[in-house]
N, C-alpha and C positions, 0 to 999 in steps of 0.2 A: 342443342346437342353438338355442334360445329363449333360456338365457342369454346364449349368442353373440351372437345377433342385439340383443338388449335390452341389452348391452353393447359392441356393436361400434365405437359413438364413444372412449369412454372406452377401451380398447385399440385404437385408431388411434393417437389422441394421443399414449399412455402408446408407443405400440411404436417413433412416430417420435423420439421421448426416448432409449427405447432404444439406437434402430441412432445416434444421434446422440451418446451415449455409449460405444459398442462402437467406434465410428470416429476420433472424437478422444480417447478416455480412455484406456479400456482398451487398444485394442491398442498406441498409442505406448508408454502404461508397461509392457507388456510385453514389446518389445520394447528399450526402456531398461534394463527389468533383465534381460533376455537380453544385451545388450550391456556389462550393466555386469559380466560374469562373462568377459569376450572383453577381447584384446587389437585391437579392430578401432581402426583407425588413419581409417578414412572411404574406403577407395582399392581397400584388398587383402583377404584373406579375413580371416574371424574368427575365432580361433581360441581355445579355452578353458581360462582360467589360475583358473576360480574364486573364491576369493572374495582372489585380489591383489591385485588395484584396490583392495577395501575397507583391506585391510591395508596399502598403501602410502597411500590416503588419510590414513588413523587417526596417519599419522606423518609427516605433511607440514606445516612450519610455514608454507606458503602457504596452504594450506584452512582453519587455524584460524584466520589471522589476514582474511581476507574475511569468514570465517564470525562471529567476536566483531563485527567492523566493520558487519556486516549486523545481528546483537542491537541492539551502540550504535545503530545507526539508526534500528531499529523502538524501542528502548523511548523517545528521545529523541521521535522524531515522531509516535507514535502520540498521546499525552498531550497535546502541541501542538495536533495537529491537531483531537481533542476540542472544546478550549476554545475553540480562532476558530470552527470549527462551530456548536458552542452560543453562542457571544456572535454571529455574526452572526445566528442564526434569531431567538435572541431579542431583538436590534434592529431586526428586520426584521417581526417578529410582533407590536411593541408600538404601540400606536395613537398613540404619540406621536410615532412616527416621521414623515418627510415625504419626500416623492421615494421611495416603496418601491417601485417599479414600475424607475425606472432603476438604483436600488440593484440589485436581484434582477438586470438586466442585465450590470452591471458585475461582480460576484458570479460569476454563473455562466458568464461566457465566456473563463474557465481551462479548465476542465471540456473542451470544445467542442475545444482546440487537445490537440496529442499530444505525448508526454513528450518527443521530440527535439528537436519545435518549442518548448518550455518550457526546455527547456537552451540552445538556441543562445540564447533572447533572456535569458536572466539570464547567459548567457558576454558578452556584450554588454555587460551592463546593467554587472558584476562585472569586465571585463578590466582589469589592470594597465593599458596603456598607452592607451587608447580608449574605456575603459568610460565608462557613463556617470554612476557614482556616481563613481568618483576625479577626473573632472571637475569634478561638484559639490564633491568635496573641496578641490582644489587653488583652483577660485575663491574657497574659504572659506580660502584662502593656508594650508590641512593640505598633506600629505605625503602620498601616494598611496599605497594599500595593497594590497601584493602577494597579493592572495583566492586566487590555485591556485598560489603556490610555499611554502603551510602549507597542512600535512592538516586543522590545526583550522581555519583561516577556510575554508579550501574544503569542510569538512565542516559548517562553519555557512550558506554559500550554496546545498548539498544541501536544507540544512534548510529555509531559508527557498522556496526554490524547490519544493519537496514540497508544503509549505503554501499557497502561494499555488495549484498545480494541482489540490489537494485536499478543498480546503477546500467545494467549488460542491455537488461530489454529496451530501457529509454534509448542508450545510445544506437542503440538501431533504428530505432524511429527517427532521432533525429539524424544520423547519417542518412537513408535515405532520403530524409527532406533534405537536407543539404546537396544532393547529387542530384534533385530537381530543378534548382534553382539556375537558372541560366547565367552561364558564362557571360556574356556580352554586359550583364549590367555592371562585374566586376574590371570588365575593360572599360566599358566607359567613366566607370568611377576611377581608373589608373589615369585615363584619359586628363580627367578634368584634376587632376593632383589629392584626391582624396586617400587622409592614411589609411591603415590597418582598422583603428578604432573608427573612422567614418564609415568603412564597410559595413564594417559588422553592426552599427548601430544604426544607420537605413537602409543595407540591403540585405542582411542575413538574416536578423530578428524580424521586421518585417515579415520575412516569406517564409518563416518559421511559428506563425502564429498560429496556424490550424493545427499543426504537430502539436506545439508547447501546449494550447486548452488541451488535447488530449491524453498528453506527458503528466498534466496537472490534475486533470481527472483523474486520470487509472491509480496515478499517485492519493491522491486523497483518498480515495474508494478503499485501494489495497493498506491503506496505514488505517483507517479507522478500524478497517477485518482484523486486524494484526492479533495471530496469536500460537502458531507454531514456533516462532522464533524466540519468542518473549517466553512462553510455556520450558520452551531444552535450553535456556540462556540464563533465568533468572526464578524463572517460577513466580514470577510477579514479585519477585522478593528487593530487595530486605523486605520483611514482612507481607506487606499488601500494599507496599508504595507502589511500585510499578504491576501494579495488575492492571491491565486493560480491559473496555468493555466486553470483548469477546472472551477474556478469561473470567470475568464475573461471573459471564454466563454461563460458559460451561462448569465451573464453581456450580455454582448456584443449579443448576441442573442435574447434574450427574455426581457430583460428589455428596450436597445435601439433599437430593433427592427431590427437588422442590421443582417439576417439571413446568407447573402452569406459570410460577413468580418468573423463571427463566424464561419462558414465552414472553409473557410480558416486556421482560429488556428487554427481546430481541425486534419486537416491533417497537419499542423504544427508537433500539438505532435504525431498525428499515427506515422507520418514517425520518432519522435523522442523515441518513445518504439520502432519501428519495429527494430532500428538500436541497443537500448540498449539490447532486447531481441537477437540479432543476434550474438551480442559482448559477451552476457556473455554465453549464448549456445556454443558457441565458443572455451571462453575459461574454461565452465563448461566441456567440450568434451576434451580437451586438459587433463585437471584436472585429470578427471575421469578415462582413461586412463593405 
């Protein structure tokens, strides 16, 4: 009874964690994989086919081709998005900089707006006949460039559009690593005549390694989820080139009606984060080290 009481804060907390995981985690994916073994349709009862869903997914070349298309996008945007990250903390963390205050404003008020509202204004910015880049082109007397009737330029305005939304919260992360890192190793690297580039490549990277695994996680995690931006940007369009695996699913869920085959991908890709988040924990632990 005394440990209880001498512990009562810390099992409050920890319990409201709990029942706050048992509510939105657990029981939905238990439910999802209860469904993903049912023919439930979203309407009428559920009835149980086992493990068919899997076996009709495993052979459907609409799920591999979202599924490869969601890879292409996490491994092109994840590495992108790194490097504007890191090049704006460290322009925004260098004392030579000027205007850092509206910089950091300008920077972080992507972050603030939500992935639908980030597609309709790059559909905008990107449209064939109203946009506002083809405009600027055609005053530069170019020819106007059809961005979503090609999977590749409309898979390049994905891109750039990811990055401009994504770019605010990494650079946080890594500014405040950056403003942990002690001074004195940067003077004694002034000390022994080491450039700019000697810095940055054994003192700043270095003690940016716990941030960056975690910069590269949140990144891959949130691009494989990816599907409000892509949904008000493109509609997975031209056709179903760029549909994603979250848009398959809500597809395949709620448009055809097909609730259990939708469960099914969605443990699909659980079990496809659970193994990417294990691999780079992994080798983020190995790293870190």
């Amino acid at each position: 009874m005394k440990a209880l009481k001498r512990n009562k804060w810390p099992l409050l907390f920890t319990g409201i964690n709990i029942i706050l995981f048992i509510t939105f985690f657990l029981v939905p994916a238990i439910l999802g994989f209860y469904y993903s073994l049912t023919d439930y349709k979203g309407y009428s009862t559920a009835n149980f086919v086992g493990f068919s869903n899997y076996v009709q997914l495993f052979q459907d070349g609409s799920f591999y081709k979202s599924l490869f298309r969601t890879f292409r996008y996490t491994i092109t945007l994840v590495p992108l998005v790194y490097i504007v990250s890191l090049g704006v903390a460290l322009m925004l963390n260098s004392d030579h900089t000027k205007g850092k205050f509206l910089a950091k404003i300008i920077f972080f008020l992507p972050w603030t707006i939500s992935g639908i509202i980030t597609g309709v204004i790059f559909r905008w910015l990107f449209g064939e006949s109203f946009g506002f880049i083809n405009y600027v082109i055609t005053l530069m007397h170019g020819k106007a460039v059809p961005w979503f009737t090609n999977s590749n330029t409309a898979f390049m305005v994905i891109i750039f559009a990811a990055i401009w939304a994504g770019t605010a919260f990494n650079m946080l992360q890594f500014l405040s690593a950056l403003k942990n890192i002690p001074r004195s190793l940067y003077e004694a690297a002034d000390i022994d005549g080491a450039t700019a580039w000697h810095k940055f490549w054994y003192i700043t990277l270095p003690s940016l390694k716990p941030t960056s695994f975690m910069v590269i996680l949140l990144a891959t995690i949130g691009a494989m989820k990816e599907f409000a931006l892509v949904q008000s940007l493109t509609n997975g369009g031209p056709g179903t080139d760029n549909m994603f695996i979250v848009q398959y699913i809500y597809t395949t869920g709620f448009d055809k009606m097909n609730v259990g085959y939708a469960s099914a991908a969605s443990m699909v890709l659980f079990a496809i984060l659970l193994i990417l988040g294990l691999v780079q924990m992994k080798i983020g632990g190995r790293t870190n080290e």
